[in-house]
Each structure stands twice: as C-alpha cells, then as structure tokens.
Phi, psi and omega in degrees: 000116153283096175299133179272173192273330188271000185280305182325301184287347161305289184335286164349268202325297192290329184303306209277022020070304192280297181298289194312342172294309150346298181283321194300312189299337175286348225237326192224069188296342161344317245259097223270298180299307157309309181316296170321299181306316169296304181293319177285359172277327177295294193308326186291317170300329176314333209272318153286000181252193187217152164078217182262002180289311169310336193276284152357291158003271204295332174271011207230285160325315178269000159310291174306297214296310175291307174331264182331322162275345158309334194250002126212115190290320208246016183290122192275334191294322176300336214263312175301302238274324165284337127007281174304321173295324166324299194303314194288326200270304206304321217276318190293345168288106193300309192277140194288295200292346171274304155354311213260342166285332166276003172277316182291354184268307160295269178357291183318291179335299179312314193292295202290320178297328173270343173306311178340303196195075213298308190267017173317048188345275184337304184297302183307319189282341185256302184318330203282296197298320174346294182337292182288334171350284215284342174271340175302295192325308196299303160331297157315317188278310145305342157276012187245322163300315157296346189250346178276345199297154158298140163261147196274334180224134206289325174317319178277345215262313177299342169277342165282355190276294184318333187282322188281356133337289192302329185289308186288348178282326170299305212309297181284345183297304174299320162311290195290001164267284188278008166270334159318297195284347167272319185322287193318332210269325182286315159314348160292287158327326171265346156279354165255330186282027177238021175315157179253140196301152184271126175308167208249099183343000000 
C-alpha cells in the first residue's frame, strides 16, 4: 500500500486508537464512550484496507457501535457514528437493493441522532447527504460497470480511462465525508478522555 505521509499519520493515529481502545475494554467492556471510540477507529481504518478485508472492517466497527449503545441506548454520537458505518458498508456493497438496505439503516440512524440532539448541524448535514447515497451508489456502480465492459477498440479503451479516475475519485469523495468526520469525532474523544484531571483546591 502506498501511503501518502499525512494518509500515513491517519493510519498511525487510528491503529494507535484501536489499541488503546482495546487495551480500555479489557479493564471496563462498560465503557460506552471507549466503545464509540474503538468503533470509530475501526471505520477509519476500513478505509486502508480492500475488498472484503474493508468490509470486515466495517461489521467489525458496527459490532462495537452496537455494543456500545447497548450499555446507553441514547448516546447520539455512537447513534450518528453508526450512521456512517451503515453508509460506508452500502457503498462497499456492489448490489444496489442490498445497498438500500444499509442506506435505509443510516437513515435511521441519522434521524434517531438529530431526534437525539436536535441542533446538531453535522447530524442535520448527514441526514441531508443520506438522502443523495442511494443515488451516488447507482452512479458508482454504473461507471464501474462501464470500465468492466469490453473495449471494443483501442479509441475506445482510451475514452475509458478517464472514467475509471472519475469513478475511483466518486468512490473516495463519498467514503471520505463520513469516515473524516468520524475520524473527527473519535478524536475528539480520545482528547477529552485524556485531559489531565483539575487540580485540587
């Protein structure tokens, strides 16, 4: 895999993420907030991976995500963050109607997260792209389709070349609004639970 250096320090960070999450869950599996954190390093990492390796991932991440609201069903940030993982599993899905079942599964998510915390922007801006998913996916699937057709001519094989860009450039434009913005959200998370304690008066 070739890494760009700030793709490279993404990588780090979320490995090193995974683990501390990891190591928190032996000492508290409770920890509702670990959890979140733990799952969202797994969606971020999906994002390095390929295939079904990515896919793995990604069931792997809404395991914890689901973990975690069990033990507070109203956490909304766990509630967007699986959101996202829905969406990232529709898009890693090639068939459109098993797709629409995890668009409808964000959607939900998305909903229950602005029910959640009404005045949320972010929760409001994912519900909104939810919506445009199921038609990017169709796109994507169909310019993928098109770069798989035979080419009949080299004239043509050469007019195709642009698409299979354009297709992997869709690919990551969608991937990358919600794995960044969780990426955004555990970090946040891994900075308050490390705050150093206030001193004592």
């Amino acid at each position: 895999m070739d890494l760009q250096p700030n793709d490279f320090d993404r990588l780090v960070f979320f490995e090193h993420a995974r683990k501390a999450a990891e190591a928190a869950y032996a000492v508290n599996p409770l920890d509702a907030d670990n959890l979140t954190r733990w799952g969202g390093a797994l969606l971020e990492l999906s994002s390095f991976q390929s295939g079904d390796d990515s896919i793995k991932m990604v069931k792997d991440a809404i395991s914890k995500l689901e973990e975690a609201l069990g033990v507070n069903p109203s956490k909304h940030d766990t509630v967007w963050c699986l959101g996202n993982a829905h969406t990232s599993h529709a898009f890693f899905t090639p068939e459109h109607e098993t797709a629409m079942v995890y668009f409808d599964k964000a959607t939900q998510c998305f909903k229950q997260a602005v029910e959640l915390d009404p005045g949320n922007e972010l929760y409001l801006k994912s519900l909104d792209l939810s919506a445009k998913a199921p038609e990017l996916h169709l796109e994507l699937q169909r310019q993928m389709a098109s770069q798989q057709a035979p080419h009949v001519t080299t004239s043509a094989s050469s007019r195709k070349e642009p698409k299979k860009k354009v297709s992997s450039d869709l690919k990551y434009d969608i991937l990358g609004w919600a794995i960044l913005v969780v990426g955004i959200v555990v970090w946040v998370g891994m900075a308050k639970s490390h705050v150093p304690s206030p001193p004592p008066r």
